[in-house]
C-alpha positions in Angstrom: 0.0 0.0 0.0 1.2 3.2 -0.8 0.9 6.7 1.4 0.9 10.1 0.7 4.3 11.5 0.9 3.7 15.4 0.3 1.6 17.9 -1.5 3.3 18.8 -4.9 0.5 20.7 -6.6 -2.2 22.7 -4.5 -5.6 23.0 -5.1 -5.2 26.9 -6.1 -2.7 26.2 -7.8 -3.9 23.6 -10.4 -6.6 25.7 -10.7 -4.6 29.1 -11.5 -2.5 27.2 -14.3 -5.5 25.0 -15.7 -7.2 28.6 -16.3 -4.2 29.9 -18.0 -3.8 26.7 -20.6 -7.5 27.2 -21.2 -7.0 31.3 -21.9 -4.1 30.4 -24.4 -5.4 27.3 -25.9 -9.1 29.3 -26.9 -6.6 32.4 -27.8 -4.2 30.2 -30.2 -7.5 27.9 -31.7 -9.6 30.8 -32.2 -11.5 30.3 -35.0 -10.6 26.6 -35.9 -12.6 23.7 -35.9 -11.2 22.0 -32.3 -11.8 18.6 -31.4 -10.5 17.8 -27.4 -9.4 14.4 -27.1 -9.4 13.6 -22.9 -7.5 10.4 -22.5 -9.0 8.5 -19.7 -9.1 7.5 -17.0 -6.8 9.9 -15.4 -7.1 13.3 -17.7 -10.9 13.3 -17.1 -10.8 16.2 -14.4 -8.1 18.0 -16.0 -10.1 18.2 -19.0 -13.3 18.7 -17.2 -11.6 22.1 -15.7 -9.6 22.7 -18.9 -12.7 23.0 -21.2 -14.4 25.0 -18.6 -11.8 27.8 -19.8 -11.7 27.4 -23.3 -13.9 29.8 -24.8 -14.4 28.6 -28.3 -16.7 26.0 -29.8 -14.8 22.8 -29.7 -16.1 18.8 -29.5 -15.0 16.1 -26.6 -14.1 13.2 -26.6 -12.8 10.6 -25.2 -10.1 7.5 -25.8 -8.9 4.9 -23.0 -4.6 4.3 -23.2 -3.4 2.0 -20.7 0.0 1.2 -20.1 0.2 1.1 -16.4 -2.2 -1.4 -15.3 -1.8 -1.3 -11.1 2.2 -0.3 -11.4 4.0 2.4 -10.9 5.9 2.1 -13.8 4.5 1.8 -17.6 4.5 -1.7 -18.9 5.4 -0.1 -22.4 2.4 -2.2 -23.9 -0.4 0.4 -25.1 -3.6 -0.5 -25.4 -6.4 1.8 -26.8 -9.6 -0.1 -24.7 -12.1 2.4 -26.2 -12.6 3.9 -30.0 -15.8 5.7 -30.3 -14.3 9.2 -31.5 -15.7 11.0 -34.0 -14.1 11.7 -37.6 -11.3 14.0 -37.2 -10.3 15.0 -40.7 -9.3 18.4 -41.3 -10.0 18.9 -37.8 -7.2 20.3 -34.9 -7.0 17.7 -32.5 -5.7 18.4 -29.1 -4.8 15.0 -27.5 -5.5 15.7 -23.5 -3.8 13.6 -20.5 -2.7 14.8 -17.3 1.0 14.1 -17.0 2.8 12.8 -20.1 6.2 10.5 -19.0 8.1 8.4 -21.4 5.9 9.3 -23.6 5.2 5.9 -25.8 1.3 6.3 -24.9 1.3 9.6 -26.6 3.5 9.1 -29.2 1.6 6.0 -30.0 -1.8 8.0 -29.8 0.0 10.7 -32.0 0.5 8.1 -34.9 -3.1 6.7 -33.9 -4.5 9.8 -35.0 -2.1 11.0 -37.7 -3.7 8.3 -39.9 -7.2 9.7 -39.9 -5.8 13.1 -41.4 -6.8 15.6 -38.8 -5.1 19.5 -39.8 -3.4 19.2 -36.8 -2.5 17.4 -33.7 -1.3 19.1 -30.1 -0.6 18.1 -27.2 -1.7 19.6 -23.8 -0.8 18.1 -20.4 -1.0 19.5 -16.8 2.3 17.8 -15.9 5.5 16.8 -18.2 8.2 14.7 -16.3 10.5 15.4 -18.8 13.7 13.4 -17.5 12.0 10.2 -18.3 11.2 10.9 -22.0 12.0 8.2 -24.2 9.5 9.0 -27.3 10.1 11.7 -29.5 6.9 13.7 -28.8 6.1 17.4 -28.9 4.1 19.2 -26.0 2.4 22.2 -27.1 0.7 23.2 -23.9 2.4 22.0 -20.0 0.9 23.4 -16.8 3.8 22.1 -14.4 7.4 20.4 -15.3 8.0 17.8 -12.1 10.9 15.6 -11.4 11.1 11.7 -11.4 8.6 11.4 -9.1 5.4 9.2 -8.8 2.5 11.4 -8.1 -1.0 10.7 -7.6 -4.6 13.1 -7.3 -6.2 15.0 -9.5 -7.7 11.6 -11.7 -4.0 10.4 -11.7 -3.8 7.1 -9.1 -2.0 4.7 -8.2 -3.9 0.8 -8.2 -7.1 2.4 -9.6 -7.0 4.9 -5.3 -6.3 8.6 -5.0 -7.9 10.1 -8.1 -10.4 11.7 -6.2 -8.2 14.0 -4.2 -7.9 17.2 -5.3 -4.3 18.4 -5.1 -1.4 16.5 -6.6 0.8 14.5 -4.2 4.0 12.4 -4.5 3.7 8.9 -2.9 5.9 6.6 -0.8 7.6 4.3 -2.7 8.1 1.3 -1.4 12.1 0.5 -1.3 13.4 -1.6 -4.2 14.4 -5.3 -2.3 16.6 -7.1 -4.7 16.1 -10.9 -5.3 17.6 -13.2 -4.0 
């Protein structure tokens, strides 16, 4: 079981930066046709807040990536568990997820999408853990860089608990016991 460790992101603070992706994202897309892609589970309350501050017409949806499973560390294996998005030809697509690591599930959604010929695709994430980038992906729009950390809150969890809270915290980690 892991604990909370320590607060990372504050309540106000989420909020503050949230508002200012939203300001900048409805500033840049004005007058495009948008299409917000949430990548669930754990980006469905950033994007909930997110489009909340974007001030232009723009559709949602939604697309399930897993890679985790109950770990805290991506199995590498993507699977898209959910496909019900609309067309997205000739449309801008901002791809949605609340903390982008590595970076294969987005690079694989990036290629996902490529092939259904949408204008443009962007990426917009609350947190970018840069240091652990493996994939060659381009983030448009970051609320908050954080070190190699696991962090939970804010839809992000850890085993499926702690998406409810709603501040960003870092958790224990167990230490690593070598075998044998």
């Amino acid at each position: 079981m892991h604990e909370i460790d320590r607060i990372v992101f504050s309540e106000d603070a989420i909020t503050a930066r949230v508002k200012a992706l939203g300001d900048r994202i409805s500033h840049d897309y004005a007058g495009r046709d948008v299409v917000i892609i949430s990548i669930l589970k754990g980006a469905v309350l950033f994007t909930a807040d997110l489009i909340r501050h974007i001030t232009l017409p723009a559709t949602i949806e939604f697309i399930r990536a897993a890679s985790y499973g109950n770990a805290t560390e991506s199995s590498g294996d993507i699977k898209l568990e959910q496909d019900s998005i609309a067309d997205v030809r000739g449309r801008h697509v901002l791809l949605v997820d609340t903390i982008i690591d590595s970076g294969a599930t987005m690079s694989h959604l990036i290629n996902y999408f490529s092939e259904k010929r949408p204008a443009a695709i962007q990426v917009v994430v609350l947190l970018d853990k840069k240091i652990r980038r493996t994939a060659d992906v381009s983030v448009a729009y970051v609320g908050f860089e954080i070190p190699d950390m696991f962090v939970v809150g804010y839809g992000m969890d850890c085993g499926e608990r702690y998406r409810n809270l709603p501040y960003i915290a870092a958790i224990k980690q167990a230490p690593f016991n070598s075998p044998g």
